[in-house]
N, C-alpha and C positions, 0 to 999 in steps of 0.2 A: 364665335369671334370674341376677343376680349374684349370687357367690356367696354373700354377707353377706348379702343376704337370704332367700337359703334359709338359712341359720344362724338368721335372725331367725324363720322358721317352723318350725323342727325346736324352740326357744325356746318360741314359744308365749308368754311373758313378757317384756315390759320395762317391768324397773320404769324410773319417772321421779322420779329426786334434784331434791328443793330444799330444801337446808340452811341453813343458819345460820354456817355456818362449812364451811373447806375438812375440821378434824377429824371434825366431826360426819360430813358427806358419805362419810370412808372407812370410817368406824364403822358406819354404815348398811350402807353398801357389802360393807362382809366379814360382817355377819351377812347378808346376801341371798345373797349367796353360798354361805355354809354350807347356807342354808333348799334349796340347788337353783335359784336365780335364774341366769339364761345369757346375758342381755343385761340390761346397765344404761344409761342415758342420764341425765350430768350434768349440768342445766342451767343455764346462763350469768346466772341467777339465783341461783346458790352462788357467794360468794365465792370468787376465784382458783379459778375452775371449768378450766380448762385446767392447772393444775398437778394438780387431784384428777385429772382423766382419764387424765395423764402417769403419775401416780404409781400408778394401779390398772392402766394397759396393763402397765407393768413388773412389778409385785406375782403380776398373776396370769396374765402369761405367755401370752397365748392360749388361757387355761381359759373364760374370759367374753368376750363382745361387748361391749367399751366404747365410747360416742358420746356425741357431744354435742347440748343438746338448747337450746331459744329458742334459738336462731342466728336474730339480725335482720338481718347485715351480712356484709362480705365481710370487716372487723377479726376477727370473730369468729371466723368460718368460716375465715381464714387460723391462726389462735391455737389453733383445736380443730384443724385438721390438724397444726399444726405438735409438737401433742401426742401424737398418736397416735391420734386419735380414726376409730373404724372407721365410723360412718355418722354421719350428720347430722340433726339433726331440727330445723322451722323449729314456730313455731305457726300462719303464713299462708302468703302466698307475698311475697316482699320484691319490690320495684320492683325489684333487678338478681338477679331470679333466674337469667337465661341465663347470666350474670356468675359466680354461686355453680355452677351447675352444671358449669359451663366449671372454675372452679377446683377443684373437688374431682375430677375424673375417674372413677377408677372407685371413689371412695370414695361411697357412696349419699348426696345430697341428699334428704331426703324432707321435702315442704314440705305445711304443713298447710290444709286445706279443708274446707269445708263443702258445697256446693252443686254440683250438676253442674257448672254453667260452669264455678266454680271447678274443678274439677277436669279439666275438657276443658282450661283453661289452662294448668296443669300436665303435663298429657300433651302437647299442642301444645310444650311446650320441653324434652322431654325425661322427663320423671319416670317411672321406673319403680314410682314407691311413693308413695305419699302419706299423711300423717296426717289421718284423718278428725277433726276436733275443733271443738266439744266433742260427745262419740260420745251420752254420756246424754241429752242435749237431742231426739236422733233415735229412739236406739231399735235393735236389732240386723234389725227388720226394713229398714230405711231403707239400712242394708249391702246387705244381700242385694238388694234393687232396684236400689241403685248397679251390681253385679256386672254386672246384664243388657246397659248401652249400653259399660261400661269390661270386658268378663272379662279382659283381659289386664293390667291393674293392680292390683297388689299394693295392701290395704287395709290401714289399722293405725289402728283406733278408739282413741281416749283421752280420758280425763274422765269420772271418774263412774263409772268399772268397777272390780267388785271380784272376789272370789272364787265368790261366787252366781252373776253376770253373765257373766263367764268363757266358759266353757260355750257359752254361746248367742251370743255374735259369736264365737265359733270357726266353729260351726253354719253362722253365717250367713255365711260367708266370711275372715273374718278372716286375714289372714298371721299375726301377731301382734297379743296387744293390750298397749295401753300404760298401767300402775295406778301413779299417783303416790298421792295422798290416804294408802291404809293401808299402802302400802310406802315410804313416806315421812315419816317424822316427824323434825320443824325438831329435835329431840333427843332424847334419851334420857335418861331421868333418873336412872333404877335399873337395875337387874337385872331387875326385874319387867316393867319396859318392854320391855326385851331379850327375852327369854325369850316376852311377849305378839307380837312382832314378828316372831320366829321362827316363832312358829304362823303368824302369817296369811300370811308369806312361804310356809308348807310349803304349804295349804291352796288359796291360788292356784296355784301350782306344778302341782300333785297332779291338780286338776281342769281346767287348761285342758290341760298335757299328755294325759290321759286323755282328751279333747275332739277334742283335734289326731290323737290316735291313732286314736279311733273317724270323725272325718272323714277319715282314710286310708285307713281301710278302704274308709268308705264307696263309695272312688271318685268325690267330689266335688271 
């Protein structure tokens, strides 16, 4: 497996940024961090979203997995590598995906699907990873059936997952899952906000770690 993505499952978490602004993005960003967050992904829906990725790979040094994330294009996917950005995340699969995975190397393209085809076409050009999305529309059992015809493909549900749910696409296969919605807010208004954002950062954290630990034991 590459290695960034076994980082992505020792993680257990990525959160997914969509700001308002590139300051809000890094304000999020360091209280995620503090809460125990180990992979972020910026998405190209944050204004000057390749300077925030630039500016947090530097900041924190190889403590956190930064990526970029709605990558529709090869403009894009050339602007998040040229950033520093550690994997990729699409929300379909683009018409020049052989294209995008060609240009990233061994930096992870992980393009996003729904449906087996979908996903056998993905595998058929290369993907070791794929974003299952939107994951709540399916259900964590819908993973776990995926596993059966794909086991050697990395899975990473997003939409709709929170710190309850957690848990249970770990369960049911998950590398990592991916929680925009409460690890994401367009800003912060107070201290109160902060401090409410901290917990739920902790909370996710806490329990899909604890998830990922007890599926290691389990030998799953």
């Amino acid at each position: 497996m590459n290695p960034v993505l076994d980082e992505l499952r020792q993680a257990a978490v990525i959160a997914v940024l969509r700001s308002r602004s590139a300051s809000d993005a890094v304000e999020v960003a360091r209280l995620l961090v503090e809460a125990g967050v180990t992979a972020l992904e910026i998405t190209f829906t944050t204004p000057s979203a390749d300077t925030v990725i630039s500016r947090l790979v530097h900041e924190l040094d190889g403590r956190v997995l930064v990526g970029a994330g709605t990558v529709l294009n090869a403009a894009q996917a050339d602007a998040a590598l040229a950033s520093g950005a550690q994997f990729l995340v699409s929300p379909g699969m683009p018409d020049d995906l052989q294209l995008l995975f060609d240009r990233c190397g061994s930096v992870p393209f992980i393009p996003g699907v729904l449906t087996p085809t979908e996903l056998m076409g993905a595998v058929s050009r290369g993907a070791e990873a794929v974003k299952v999305f939107p994951a709540s529309a399916m259900g964590p059992g819908y993973l776990s059936a995926l596993h059966g015809p794909f086991p050697d493909t990395a899975l990473i549900p997003t939409g709709g997952i929170d710190a309850v749910d957690a848990p249970a696409w770990i369960a049911a296969g998950a590398l990592a899952v991916g929680i925009g919605g409460s690890l994401s807010p367009r800003v912060l208004r107070s201290d109160a906000d902060r401090v409410a954002l901290l917990d739920r950062a902790r909370a996710v954290v806490t329990s899909a770690v604890a998830a990922r630990a007890a599926f290691t034991q389990g030998g799953i």
